[in-house]
C-alpha positions in Angstrom: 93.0 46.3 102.3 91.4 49.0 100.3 93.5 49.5 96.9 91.2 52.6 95.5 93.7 55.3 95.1 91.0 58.2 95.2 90.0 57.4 98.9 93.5 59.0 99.9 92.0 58.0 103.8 92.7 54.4 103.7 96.2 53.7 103.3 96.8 50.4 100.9 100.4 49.4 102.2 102.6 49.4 105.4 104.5 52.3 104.0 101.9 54.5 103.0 100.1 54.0 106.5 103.6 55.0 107.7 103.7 58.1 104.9 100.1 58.5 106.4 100.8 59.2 110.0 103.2 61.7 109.4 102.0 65.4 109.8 102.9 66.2 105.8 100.2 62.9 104.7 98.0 63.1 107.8 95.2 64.6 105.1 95.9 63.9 102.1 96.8 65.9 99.0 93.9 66.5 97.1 92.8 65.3 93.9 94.6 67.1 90.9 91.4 68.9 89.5 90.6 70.3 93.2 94.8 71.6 93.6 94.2 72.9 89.7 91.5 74.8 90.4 92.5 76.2 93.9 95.9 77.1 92.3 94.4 78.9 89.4 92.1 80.8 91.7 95.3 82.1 94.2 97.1 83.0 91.2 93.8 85.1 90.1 94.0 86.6 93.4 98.0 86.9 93.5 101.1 88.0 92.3 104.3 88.6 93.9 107.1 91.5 93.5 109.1 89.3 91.1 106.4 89.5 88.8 105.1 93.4 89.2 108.8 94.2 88.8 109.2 92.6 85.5 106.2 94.0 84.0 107.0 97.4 85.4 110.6 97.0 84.1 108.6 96.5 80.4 108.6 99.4 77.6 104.6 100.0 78.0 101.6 100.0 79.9 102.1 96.7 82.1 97.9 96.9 82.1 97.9 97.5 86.0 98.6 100.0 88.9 100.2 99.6 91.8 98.4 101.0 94.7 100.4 101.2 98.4 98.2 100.8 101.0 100.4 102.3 103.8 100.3 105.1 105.9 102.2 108.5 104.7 104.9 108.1 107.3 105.5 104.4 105.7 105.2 105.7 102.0 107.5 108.7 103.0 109.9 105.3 104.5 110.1 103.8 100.9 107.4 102.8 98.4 107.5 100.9 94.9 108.1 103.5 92.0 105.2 105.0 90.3 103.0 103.6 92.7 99.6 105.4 93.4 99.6 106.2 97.6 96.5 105.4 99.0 96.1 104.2 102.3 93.0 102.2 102.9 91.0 104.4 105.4 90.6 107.0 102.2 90.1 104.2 99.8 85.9 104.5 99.8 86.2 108.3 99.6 89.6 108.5 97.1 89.5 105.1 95.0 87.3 106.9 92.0 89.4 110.5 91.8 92.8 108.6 91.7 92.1 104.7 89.9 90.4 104.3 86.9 88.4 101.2 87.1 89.2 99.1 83.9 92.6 99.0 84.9 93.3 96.2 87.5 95.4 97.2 90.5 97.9 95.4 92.8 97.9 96.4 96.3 100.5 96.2 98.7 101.4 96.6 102.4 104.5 96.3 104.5 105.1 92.5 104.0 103.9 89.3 104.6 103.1 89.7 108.1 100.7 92.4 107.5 97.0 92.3 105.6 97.1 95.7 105.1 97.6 94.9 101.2 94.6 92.2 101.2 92.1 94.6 102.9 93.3 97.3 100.5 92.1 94.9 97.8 89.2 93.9 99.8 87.9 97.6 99.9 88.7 98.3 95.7 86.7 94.8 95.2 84.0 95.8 97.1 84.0 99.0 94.9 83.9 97.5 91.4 87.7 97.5 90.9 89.2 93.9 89.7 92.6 93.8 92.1 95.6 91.3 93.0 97.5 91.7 96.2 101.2 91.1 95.6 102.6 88.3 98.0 105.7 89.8 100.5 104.9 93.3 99.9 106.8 96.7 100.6 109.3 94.5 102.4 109.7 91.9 100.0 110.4 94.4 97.2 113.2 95.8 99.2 114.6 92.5 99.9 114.2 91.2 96.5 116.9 94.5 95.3 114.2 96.2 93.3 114.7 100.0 93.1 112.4 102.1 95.1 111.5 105.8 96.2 112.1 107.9 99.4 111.1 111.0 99.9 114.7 111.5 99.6 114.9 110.3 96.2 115.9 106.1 94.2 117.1 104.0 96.2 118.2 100.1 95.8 119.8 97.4 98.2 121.3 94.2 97.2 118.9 91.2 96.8 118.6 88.8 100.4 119.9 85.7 98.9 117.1 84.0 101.0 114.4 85.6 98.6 116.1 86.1 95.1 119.0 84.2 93.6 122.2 86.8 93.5 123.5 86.0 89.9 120.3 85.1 87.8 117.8 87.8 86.5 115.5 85.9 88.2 114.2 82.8 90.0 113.6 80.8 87.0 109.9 79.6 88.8 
């Protein structure tokens, strides 16, 4: 029976060949320095609305624009407040006139099931600009209950209580 616990392949016991075998252990974690370094590099590439919010709710420069992605019929729908409007067909032709490139800048689409937000990134990388994508976008904004703009003016919905606890400031994570 193999007992080395960094070959995470060979279980050592009855129960972890059971733990093994289901679809959470079938592979393995991985080591703690490989999970550090993967986590530290999604969190360089990452932030979420929870996060943008707070520094954007912050007397000051929170040291970042936010840059929506969408088309004008979706930024006309509802967009994050003082966001810069830039959909990504016109970001190669736009990105220098509107985003000044030592300022990082979060992009953002609809929501998690589009990577509008990440090719929006993609394109300001590929220009020189250092970017995050925030995690849920547009739609997870909304459903978080942070304020945002219409072309008819501020606007807010209560948080989903599936996305944001209801009587904390925040999530406490």
């Amino acid at each position: 029976m193999n007992t080395n616990p960094e070959n995470a392949t060979a279980p050592t016991t009855p129960a972890a060949a059971t733990r093994a075998a289901h679809p959470v252990l079938r592979v393995p974690p991985a080591a703690p320095a490989a999970a550090a370094a993967y986590f530290a590099a999604s969190l360089a590439f990452h932030t979420d609305p929870s996060d943008v919010a707070a520094a954007l709710a912050e007397d000051g420069d929170p040291g970042f624009v936010v840059l929506d992605s969408r088309s004008t019929e979706a930024w006309d729908q509802g967009h994050v407040p003082g966001a810069v409007h830039l959909p990504t067909a016109l970001i190669p032709e736009q990105a220098e006139r509107l985003l000044d490139k030592a300022v990082p800048v979060v992009t953002y689409c609809w929501g998690p099931g589009c990577n509008g937000g990440a090719r929006a990134a993609l394109a300001l990388a590929e220009l020189g600009y250092r970017v995050k994508e925030m995690l849920g976008g547009f739609e997870y904004w909304v459903r978080e209950g942070f304020p945002y703009e219409t072309w008819e003016g501020r606007r807010s919905r209560d948080a989903d209580p599936l996305t944001a606890p209801v009587a904390a400031g925040d999530c406490g994570c």
